[in-house]
C-alpha positions in Angstrom: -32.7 -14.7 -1.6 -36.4 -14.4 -0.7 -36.4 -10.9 -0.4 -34.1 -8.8 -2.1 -34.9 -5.2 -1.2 -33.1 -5.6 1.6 -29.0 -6.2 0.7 -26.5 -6.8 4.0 -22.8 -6.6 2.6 -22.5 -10.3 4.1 -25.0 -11.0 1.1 -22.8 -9.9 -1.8 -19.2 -11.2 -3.0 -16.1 -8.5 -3.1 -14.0 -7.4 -5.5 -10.7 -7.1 -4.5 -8.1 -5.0 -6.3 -4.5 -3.9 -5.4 -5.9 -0.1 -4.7 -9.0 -1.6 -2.7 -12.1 -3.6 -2.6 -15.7 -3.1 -3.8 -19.1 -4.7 -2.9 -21.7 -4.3 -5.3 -25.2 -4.6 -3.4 -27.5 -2.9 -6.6 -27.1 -5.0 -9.4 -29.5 -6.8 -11.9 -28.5 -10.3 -10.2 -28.5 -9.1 -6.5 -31.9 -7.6 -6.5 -33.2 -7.2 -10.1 -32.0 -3.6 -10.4 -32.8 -2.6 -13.7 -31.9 1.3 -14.0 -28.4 1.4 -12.0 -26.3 -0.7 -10.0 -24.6 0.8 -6.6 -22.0 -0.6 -4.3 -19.3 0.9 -1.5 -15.9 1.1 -2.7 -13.0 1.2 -0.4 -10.1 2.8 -1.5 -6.5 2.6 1.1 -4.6 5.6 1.9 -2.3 6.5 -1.2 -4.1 4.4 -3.1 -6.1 5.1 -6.3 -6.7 3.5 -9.8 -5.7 4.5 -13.1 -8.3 6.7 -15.4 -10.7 5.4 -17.1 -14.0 5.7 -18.8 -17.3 3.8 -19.1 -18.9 4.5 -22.2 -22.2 3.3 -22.0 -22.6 4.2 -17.6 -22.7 7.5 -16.3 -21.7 7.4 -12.9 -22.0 9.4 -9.3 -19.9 8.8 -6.7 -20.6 10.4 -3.1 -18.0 10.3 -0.6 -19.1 8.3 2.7 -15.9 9.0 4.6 -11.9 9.7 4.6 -10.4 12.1 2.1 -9.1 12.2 -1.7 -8.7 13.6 -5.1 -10.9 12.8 -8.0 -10.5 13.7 -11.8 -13.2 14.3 -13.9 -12.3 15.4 -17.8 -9.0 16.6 -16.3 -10.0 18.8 -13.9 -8.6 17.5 -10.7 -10.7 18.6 -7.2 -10.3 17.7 -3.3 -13.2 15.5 -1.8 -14.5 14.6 1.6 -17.0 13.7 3.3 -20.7 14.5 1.9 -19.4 15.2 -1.4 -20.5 13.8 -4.3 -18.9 14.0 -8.0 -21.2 12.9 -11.2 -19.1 11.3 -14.0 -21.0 11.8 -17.3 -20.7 8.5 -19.9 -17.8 8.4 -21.9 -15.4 11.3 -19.4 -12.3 10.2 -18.0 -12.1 10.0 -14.4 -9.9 8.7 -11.9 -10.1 8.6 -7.8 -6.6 8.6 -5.1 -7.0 8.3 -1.9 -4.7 11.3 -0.5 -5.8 10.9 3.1 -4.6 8.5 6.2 -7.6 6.3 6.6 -10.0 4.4 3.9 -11.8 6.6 1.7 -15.2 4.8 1.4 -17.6 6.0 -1.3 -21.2 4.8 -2.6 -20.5 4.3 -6.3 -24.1 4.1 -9.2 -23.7 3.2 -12.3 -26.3 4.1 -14.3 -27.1 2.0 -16.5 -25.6 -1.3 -14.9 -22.8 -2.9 -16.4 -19.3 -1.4 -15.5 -19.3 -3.4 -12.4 -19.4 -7.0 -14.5 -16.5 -5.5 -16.3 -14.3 -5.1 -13.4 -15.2 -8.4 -12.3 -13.5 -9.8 -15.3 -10.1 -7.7 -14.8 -6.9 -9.8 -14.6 -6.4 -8.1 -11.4 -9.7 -9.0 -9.9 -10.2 -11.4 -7.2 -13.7 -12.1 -6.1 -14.3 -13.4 -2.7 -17.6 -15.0 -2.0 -20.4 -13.3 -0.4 -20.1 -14.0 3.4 -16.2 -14.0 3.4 -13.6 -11.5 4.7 -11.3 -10.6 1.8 -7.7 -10.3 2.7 -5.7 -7.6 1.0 -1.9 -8.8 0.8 0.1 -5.9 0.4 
């Protein structure tokens, strides 16, 4: 990539999970990012994953579109558009999708890192930048 300060989805893989798919378009290898890595995640309606923690990432999460619940050190809150949720490293945290439509949200990590370690999940599959992932449901 010549330049990499500009980042089209089309230029990134996705991950590709039962609850969703993300597309990581901040990263050390996409464009040198050396401070945090940021990608959109897609969760389906009813959808969500399980809670979880990042020990060495904080993270912030602002809600693009759709509508959900998210969990932060057990306190449980609606979200929705224009919202946005910081996860401090180390708190459990957990995101559903309670609305009808995709809940779309721009994830950071900061630092990077939590985003290689969902690449290596056994329920991972990573479709190569430029390809539509399927969901099979």
């Amino acid at each position: 990539m010549a330049d990499n300060s500009f980042i089209s989805s089309e230029d990134v893989s996705t991950q590709v999970f039962d609850w969703g798919t993300l597309k990581w378009m901040a990263t050390p290898e996409v464009n040198d990012s050396v401070r945090f890595s940021a990608g959109v995640v897609q969760l389906e309606p009813g959808n969500g994953h399980d809670l979880h923690t990042h020990p060495d990432s904080e993270e912030t999460l602002y809600v693009i579109n759709g509508n959900g619940e998210q969990t932060v050190d057990g306190d449980k809150q609606d979200v929705g558009p224009g919202d946005m949720i910081h996860i401090p490293k180390g708190v459990e945290h957990g995101t559903e999708n309670t609305g009808w439509e995709t809940l779309q949200l721009l994830a950071v990590y900061s630092p990077p890192g939590p985003e290689e370690l969902l690449a290596e999940m056994p329920d991972c599959e990573i479709v190569p930048a430029g390809e539509v992932p399927v969901r099979n449901e």
